[in-house]
C-alpha positions in Angstrom: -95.6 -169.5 3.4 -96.0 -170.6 -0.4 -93.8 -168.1 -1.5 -90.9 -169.0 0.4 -91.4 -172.7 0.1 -91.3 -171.8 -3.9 -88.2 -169.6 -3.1 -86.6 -172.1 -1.5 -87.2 -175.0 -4.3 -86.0 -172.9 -6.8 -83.0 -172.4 -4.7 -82.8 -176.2 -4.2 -84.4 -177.7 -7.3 -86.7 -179.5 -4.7 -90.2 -179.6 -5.1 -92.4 -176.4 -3.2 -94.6 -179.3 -1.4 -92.2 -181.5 -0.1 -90.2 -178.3 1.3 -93.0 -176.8 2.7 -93.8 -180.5 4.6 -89.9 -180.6 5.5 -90.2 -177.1 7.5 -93.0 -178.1 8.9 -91.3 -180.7 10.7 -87.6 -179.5 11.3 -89.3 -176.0 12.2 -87.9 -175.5 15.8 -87.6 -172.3 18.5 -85.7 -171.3 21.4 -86.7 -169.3 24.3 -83.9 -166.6 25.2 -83.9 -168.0 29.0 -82.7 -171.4 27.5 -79.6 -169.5 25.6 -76.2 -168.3 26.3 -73.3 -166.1 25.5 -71.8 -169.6 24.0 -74.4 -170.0 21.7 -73.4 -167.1 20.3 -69.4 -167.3 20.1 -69.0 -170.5 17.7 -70.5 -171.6 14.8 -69.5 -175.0 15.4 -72.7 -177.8 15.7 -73.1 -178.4 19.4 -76.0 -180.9 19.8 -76.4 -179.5 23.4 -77.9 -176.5 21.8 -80.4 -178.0 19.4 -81.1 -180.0 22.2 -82.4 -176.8 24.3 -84.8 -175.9 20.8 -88.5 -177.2 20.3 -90.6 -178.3 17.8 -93.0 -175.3 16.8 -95.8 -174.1 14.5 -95.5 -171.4 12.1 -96.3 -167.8 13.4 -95.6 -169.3 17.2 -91.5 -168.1 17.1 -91.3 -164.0 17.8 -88.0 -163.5 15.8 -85.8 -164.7 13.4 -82.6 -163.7 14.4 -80.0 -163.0 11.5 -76.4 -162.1 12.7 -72.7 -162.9 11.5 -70.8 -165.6 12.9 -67.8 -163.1 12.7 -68.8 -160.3 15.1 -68.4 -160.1 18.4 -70.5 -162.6 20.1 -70.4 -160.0 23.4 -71.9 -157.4 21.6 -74.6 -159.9 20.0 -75.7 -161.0 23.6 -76.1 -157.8 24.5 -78.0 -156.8 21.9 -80.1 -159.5 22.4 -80.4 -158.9 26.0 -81.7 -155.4 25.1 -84.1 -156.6 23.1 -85.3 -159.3 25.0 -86.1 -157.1 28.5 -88.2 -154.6 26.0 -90.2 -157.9 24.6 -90.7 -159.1 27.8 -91.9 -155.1 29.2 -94.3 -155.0 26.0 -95.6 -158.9 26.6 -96.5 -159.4 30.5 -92.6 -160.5 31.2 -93.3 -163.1 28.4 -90.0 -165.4 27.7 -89.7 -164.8 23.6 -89.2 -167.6 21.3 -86.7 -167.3 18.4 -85.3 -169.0 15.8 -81.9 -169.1 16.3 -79.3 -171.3 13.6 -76.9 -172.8 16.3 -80.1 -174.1 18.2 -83.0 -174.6 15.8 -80.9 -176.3 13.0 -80.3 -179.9 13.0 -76.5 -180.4 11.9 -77.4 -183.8 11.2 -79.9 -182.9 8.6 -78.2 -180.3 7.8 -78.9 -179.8 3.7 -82.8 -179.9 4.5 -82.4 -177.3 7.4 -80.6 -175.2 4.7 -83.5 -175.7 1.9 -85.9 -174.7 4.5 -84.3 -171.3 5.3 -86.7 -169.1 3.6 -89.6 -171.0 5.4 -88.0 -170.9 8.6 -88.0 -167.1 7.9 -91.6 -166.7 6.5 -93.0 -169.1 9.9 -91.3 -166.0 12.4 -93.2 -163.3 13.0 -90.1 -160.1 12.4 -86.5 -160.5 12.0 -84.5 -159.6 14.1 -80.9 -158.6 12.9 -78.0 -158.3 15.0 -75.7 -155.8 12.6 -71.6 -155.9 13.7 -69.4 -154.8 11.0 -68.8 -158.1 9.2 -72.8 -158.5 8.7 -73.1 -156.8 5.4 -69.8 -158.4 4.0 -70.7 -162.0 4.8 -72.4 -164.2 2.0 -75.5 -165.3 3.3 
């Protein structure tokens, strides 16, 4: 977790404590059930989304799930889907959390959700990456 949090204050020119105590509390997950295909076709902040996220600990949120805002959000969902009913086969039909943008990022703090990234990522347990064509051509 040190790592990142040093990652990300270089990024940020913040200091590695206070962005490691900043993750900690905006660090939030989703449970698939809770999302759906409109979560996943704009990247606009909708508040009803973060609304659906939680507060969580580190190492509690499954995935991280990195995808481009610029494939098809059909094709995302159903990749998730398929993902999803083999988590649930290997974890006693266990609902999974993830980390999500749209959901687990406060818009209205939205510079400190951005510094926190590489925390956010290092506090999942895998990433999960949702490859369309526009994914290796995006910026971030």
């Amino acid at each position: 977790m040190m790592t990142a949090a040093s990652v990300a204050s270089l990024l940020e020119g913040r200091d590695v404590s206070a962005v490691l105590t900043m993750a900690e509390q905006l660090f939030r997950s989703i449970t698939l059930d809770k999302l759906s295909l409109e979560a996943l076709s704009s990247s606009e902040p909708d508040a009803s989304q973060y609304a659906l996220s939680e507060p969580c600990a580190f190492g509690d949120v499954h995935v991280f799930v990195s995808h481009s805002w610029s494939d098809d959000p059909l094709l995302k969902w159903e990749a998730l889907q398929q993902w999803r009913n083999e988590f649930k086969a290997r974890h006693q039909d266990k609902e999974p959390r993830l980390f999500l943008d749209r959901a687990c990022i406060n818009h209205a703090h939205l510079s400190d959700s951005l510094a926190c990234l590489p925390v956010f990522l290092a506090g999942c347990n895998k990433l999960l990456v949702l490859r369309g064509p526009s994914f290796l051509q995006r910026l971030w």
